[in-house]
C-alpha positions, 0 to 999 in steps of 0.5 A: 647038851652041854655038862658042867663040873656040877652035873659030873660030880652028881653024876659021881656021887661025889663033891665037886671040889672031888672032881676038880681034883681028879682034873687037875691032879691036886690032891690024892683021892681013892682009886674007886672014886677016881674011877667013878669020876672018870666013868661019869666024865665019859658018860656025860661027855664032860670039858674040863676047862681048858685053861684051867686044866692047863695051869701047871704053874706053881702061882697064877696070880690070882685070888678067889673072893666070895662075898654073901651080898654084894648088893649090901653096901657094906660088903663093896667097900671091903672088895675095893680095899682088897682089890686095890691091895691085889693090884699092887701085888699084880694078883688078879680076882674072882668075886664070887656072889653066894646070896649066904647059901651053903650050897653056893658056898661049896659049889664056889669053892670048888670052882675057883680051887679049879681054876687053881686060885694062889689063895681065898678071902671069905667074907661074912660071918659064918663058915659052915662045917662042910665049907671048912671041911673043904677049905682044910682039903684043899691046899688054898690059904684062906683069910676069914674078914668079919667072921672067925674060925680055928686055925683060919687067919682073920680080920675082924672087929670085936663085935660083942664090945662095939654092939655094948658100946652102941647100946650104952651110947643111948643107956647115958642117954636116958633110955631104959626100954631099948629093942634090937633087930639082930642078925641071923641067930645062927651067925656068930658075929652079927647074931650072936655077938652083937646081941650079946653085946646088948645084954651085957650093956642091959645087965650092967645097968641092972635092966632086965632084958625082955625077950619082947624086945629082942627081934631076930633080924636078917640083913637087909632093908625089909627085916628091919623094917618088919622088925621095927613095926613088930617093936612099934605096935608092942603096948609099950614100945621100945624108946630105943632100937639098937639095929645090927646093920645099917641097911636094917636100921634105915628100913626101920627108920622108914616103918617108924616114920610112916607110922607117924613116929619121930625120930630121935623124939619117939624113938630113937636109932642106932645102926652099925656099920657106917655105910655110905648111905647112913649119913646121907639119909634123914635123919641121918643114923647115929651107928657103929663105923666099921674100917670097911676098907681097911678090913678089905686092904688088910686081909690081902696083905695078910694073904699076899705075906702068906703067899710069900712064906713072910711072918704075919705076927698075930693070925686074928687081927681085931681093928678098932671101930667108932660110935658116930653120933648123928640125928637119929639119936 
């Protein structure tokens, strides 16, 4: 039976990130633990890869992406503005899929920082606290794109402002009674931000904000979906439904319409994001257009400055987004 990194380092009792550095020499760790290592990579008869074990260059031209839904449209344009920023500076990528689950998180890191990756772009909302316990461990440079953490350069949007602009968008068009699917309460972007985004836009208006008319959403094509049928079979729906992604809000378009609603007559949408398939779709969605590519380019140039000691000016970079008006409103 052939042992990965993983095996040895439940074997140890120790991180995996731990034994990548026993391997490979990189940073210091306890002469105990170290010694706990080395016994259970004797006992289980572990490799270490061998070209990652001989890396002893200072660079390898590479760079760790990781990604929590590369199935979500949103998340491939972002990678091709990185990917193309990489190819001009002759870096080379490892694209890592986590499915947004810590776990995958941690397991990926520990993986690329043996494969002794020159720097780390993170995409997604959230950094969890073991996650960046790594990252400050490890002598990796990190770029956080959508998501923001102390000390941890970033590009992003202001969440908070688009997600208002989205829903006083349709507040100047009349409605009073409008609904959200979120993201994940627990993220702070695309959960936290965006709906506080909603209410401020509500407050400001003098509307109160009804608990009925806020739904905790995912990411994907089905929570909105299941969101929009749970607003829709309120005793007074929602006119309205603010929808924290693009693939969310086409999954709501689809409960709206089979329930025998129309839309923007009934009820109308706006998503955000802007993916490819947003204006493809019909009706076509009104939503918030992220600078998806630009993101991705410019969080690789923010690294390749890093890599080379260049000055980076601000740390936290904020790009401009815009409300696209199409059929669904």
């Amino acid at each position: 039976m052939k042992f990965n990194i993983k095996d040895v380092a439940q074997k140890a009792g120790v991180s995996i990130s731990t034994v990548s550095r026993v391997i490979n020499s990189s940073k210091p760790v306890k002469q105990k633990t170290k010694d706990k290592v080395l016994d259970a990579i004797e006992e289980l008869g572990y490799r270490p890869n061998a070209i990652a074990r001989s890396l002893k260059v200072k660079h390898t031209k590479s760079i760790g992406i990781m990604t929590p839904d590369i199935a979500n449209q949103f998340y491939p344009e972002v990678v091709r503005g990185i990917e193309d920023v990489a190819n001009m500076y002759e870096y080379s990528i490892f694209l890592c899929n986590t499915d947004l689950n810590e776990e995958k998180e941690l397991q990926y890191f520990a993986e690329l920082e043996e494969k002794q990756i020159d720097g780390l772009i993170f995409l997604g909302n959230h950094v969890s606290k073991e996650l960046r316990n790594e990252m400050e461990s490890a002598d990796i440079p990190v770029v956080l794109i959508g998501g923001k953490a102390t000390g941890i350069p970033s590009v992003t949007i202001n969440n908070e402002k688009a997600a208002k602009d989205a829903v006083d968008f349709l507040l100047n068009r009349n409605h009073r009674r409008i609904g959200i699917i979120t993201g994940k309460m627990k993220d702070p972007m695309m959960g936290q931000a965006r709906l506080k985004g909603y209410q401020k836009a509500l407050e400001e208006k003098g509307i109160e904000v009804k608990e009925e008319l806020v739904i905790e959403g995912g990411y994907r094509y089905k929570s909105g979906y299941d969101g929009a049928k749970r607003l829709m079979a309120l005793k007074v729906p929602p006119t309205a439904i603010f929808v924290c992604s693009d693939e969310m809000a086409i999954g709501a378009c689809r409960a709206i319409l089979e329930d025998g609603h129309e839309i923007p007559k009934d009820v109308a949408i706006v998503g955000f994001d802007n993916v490819d398939i947003s204006g493809k779709v019909y009706p076509s969605l009104s939503t918030i257009g992220q600078p998806m590519y630009e993101m991705g380019a410019i969080a690789m140039r923010l690294l390749t400055k890093i890599l080379h000691n260049e000055s980076i000016g601000a740390s936290d970079i904020v790009l401009d987004y815009e409300v696209i008006e199409r059929e669904s409103t």
